[in-house]
C-alpha positions as CSV (number, residue, x, y, z in Angstrom):
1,X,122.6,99.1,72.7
2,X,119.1,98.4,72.7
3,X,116.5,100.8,71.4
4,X,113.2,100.3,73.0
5,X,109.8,102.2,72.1
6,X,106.5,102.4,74.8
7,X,103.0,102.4,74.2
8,X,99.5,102.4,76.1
9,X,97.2,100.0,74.7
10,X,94.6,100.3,77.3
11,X,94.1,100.7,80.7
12,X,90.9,99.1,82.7
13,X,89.6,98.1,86.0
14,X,90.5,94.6,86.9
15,X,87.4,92.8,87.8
16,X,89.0,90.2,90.1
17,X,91.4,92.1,92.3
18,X,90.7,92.0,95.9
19,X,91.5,95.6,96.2
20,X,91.2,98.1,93.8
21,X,93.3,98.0,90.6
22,X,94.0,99.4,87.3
23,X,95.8,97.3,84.8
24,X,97.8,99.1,82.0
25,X,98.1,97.1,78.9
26,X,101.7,97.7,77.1
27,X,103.5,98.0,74.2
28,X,107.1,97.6,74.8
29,X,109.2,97.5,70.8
30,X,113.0,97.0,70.8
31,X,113.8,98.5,67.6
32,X,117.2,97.4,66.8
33,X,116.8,93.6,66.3
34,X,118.5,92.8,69.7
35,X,117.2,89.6,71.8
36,X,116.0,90.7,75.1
37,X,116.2,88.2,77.9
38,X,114.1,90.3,80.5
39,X,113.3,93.6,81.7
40,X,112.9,94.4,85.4
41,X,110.7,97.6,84.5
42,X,110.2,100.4,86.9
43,X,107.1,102.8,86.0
44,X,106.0,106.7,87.7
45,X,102.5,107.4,86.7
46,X,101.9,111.0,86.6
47,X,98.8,112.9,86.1
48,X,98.9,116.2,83.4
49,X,96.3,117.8,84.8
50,X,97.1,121.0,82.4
51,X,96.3,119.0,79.8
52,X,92.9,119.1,79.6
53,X,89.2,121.3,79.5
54,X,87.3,121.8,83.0
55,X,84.1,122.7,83.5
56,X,82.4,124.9,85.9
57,X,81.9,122.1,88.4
58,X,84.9,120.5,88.2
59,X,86.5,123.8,89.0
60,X,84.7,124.4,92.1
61,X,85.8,120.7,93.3
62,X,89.8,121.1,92.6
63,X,89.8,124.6,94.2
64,X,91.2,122.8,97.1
65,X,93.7,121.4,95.2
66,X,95.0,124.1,92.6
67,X,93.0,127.0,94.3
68,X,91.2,129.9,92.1
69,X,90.8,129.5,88.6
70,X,93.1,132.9,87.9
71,X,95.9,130.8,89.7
72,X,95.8,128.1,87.5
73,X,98.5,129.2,85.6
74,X,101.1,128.8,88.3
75,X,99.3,125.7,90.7
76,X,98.4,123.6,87.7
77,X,101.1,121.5,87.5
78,X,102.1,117.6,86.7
79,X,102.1,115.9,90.0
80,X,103.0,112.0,90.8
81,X,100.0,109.5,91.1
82,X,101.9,106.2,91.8
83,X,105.1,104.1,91.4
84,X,105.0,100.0,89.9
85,X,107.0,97.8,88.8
86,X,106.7,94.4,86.8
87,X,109.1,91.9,84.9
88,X,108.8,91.5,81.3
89,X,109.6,88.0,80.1
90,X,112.0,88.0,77.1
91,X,111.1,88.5,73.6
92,X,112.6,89.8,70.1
93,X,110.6,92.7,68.5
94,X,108.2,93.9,70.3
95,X,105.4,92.7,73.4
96,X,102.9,93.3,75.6
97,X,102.7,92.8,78.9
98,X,100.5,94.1,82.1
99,X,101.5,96.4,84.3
100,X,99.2,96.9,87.4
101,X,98.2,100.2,88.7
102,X,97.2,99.6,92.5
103,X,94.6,102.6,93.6
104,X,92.9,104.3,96.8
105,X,90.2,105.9,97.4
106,X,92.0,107.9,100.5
107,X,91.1,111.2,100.0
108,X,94.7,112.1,101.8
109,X,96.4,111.8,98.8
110,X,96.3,114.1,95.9
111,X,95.0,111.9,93.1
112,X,92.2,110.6,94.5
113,X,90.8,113.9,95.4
114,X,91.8,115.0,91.8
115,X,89.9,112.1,90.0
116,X,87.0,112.7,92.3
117,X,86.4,115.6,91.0
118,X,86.1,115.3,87.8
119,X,83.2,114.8,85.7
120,X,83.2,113.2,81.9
121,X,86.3,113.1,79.6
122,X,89.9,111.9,80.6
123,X,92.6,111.7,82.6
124,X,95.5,113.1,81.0
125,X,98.2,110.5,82.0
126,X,102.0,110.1,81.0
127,X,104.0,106.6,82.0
128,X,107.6,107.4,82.3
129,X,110.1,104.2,82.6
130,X,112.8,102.7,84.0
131,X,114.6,99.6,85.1
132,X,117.4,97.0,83.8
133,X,117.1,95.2,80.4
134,X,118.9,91.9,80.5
135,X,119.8,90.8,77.1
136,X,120.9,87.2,75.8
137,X,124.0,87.3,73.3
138,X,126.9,85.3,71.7
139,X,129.0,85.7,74.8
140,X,126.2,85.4,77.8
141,X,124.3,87.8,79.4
142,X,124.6,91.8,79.1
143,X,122.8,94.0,81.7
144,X,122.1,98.0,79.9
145,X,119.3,100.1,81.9
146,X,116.0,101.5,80.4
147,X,116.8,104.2,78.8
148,X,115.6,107.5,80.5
149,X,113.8,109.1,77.9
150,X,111.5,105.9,77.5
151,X,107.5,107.5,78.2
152,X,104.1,107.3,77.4
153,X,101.3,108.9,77.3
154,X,97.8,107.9,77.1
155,X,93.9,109.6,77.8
156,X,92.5,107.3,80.2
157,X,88.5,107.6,80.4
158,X,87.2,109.3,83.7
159,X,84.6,106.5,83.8
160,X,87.3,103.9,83.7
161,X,88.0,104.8,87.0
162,X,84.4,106.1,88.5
163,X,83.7,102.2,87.5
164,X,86.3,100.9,89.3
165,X,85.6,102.8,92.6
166,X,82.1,101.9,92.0
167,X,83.4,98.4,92.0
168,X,85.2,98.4,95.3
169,X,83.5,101.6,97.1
170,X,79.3,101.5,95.9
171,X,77.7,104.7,96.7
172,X,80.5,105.6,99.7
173,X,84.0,106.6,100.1
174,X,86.1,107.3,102.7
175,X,88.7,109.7,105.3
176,X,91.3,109.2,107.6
177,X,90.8,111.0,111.3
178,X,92.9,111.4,113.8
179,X,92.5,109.1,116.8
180,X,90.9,112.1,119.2
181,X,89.0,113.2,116.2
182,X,87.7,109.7,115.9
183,X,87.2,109.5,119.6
184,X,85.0,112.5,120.1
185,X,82.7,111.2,117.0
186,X,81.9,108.0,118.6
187,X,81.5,109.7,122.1
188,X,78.9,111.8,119.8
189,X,77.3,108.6,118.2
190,X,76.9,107.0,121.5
191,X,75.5,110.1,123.4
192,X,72.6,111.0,120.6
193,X,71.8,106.7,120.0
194,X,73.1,107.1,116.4
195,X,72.8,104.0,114.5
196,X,75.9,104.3,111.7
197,X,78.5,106.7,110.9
198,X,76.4,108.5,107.9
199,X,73.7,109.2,110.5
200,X,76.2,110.4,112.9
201,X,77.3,113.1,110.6
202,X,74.6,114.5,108.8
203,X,73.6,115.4,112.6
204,X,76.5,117.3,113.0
205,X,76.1,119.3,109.8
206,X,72.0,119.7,110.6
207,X,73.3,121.6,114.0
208,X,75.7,123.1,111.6
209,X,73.7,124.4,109.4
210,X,71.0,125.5,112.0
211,X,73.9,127.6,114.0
212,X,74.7,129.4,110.1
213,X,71.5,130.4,109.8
């Protein structure tokens, strides 16, 4: 049986990816001397977010997602980022491969609005793997799976990803509406002679803010 050991060497924006992408640089050692053939590696990328200080700001902007600082204990809690895959050429010892990370900006879904919200330091990550090792012996090929306990963890910079959004997104971002939603803003735009989106809803929080006060 093999005996395989995983590492995070780095992970960084890739500059030439037509949308936006991470790519995690790995350490994959196989520890008993045993000629691997290829891996068809499955990796979960989860985010700690227990695991690390927050600062008055950063508070305020996950309240949405944990709620109240005093609840912390019970909403702040390990949560799924994304799922990849890759196929790891064969080797003896140890190697590194790529794996890439592919990344939104869709405020819809968890992480984004997570990583958003955070200011300096890093993201607390742990890589847990999977997948079918295909090894080369006297007697052909063997098939075994990756064992389950195989993880790693790593502290990936928030600027790492603030430069990749950067990147992709400069200076914006952006939300999914719903179709009437989407409808009546446009009806808006058209009615008031609004020239872009931006313009169409700083109106709407100016007459906002006007009825508040």
């Amino acid at each position: 049986m093999s005996d395989f050991a995983f590492s995070v060497l780095d992970i960084a924006a890739d500059p030439y990816a037509a949308a936006p992408q991470l790519t995690a640089r790995l350490r994959i050692e196989e520890r008993t001397g045993l000629r691997i053939h290829a891996v068809a590696l499955h990796c979960q990328v989860r985010i700690e977010p227990q695991r690390r200080h927050y600062d008055e700001t950063e508070q305020s902007g996950l309240q949405g997602l944990f709620g109240g600082r005093e609840r912390w204990t019970d909403t702040l809690k390990p949560f799924q980022w994304m799922s990849c895959d890759t196929t790891v050429q064969g080797f003896s010892g140890a190697t590194d491969v790529d794996l890439a990370l592919p990344c939104t900006y869709d405020f819809d879904v968890v992480g984004s609005r997570y990583l958003h919200a955070l200011g300096e330091g890093a993201v607390p990550l742990v890589l847990m793997f999977s997948g079918t090792v295909f090894t080369r012996g006297s007697e052909g090929f063997g098939v075994e799976r990756v064992p389950w306990d195989c993880e790693a963890r790593y502290q990936m910079p928030v600027a790492v990803w603030r430069h990749l959004v950067a990147s992709h997104f400069p200076n914006t971002g952006w939300i999914r509406l719903d179709h009437d939603v989407l409808a009546r803003f446009a009806d808006f735009r058209a009615r008031r002679g609004l020239i872009s989106w931006d313009e169409t809803v700083q109106a709407l929080l100016a007459e906002h803010d006007e009825v508040a006060l």
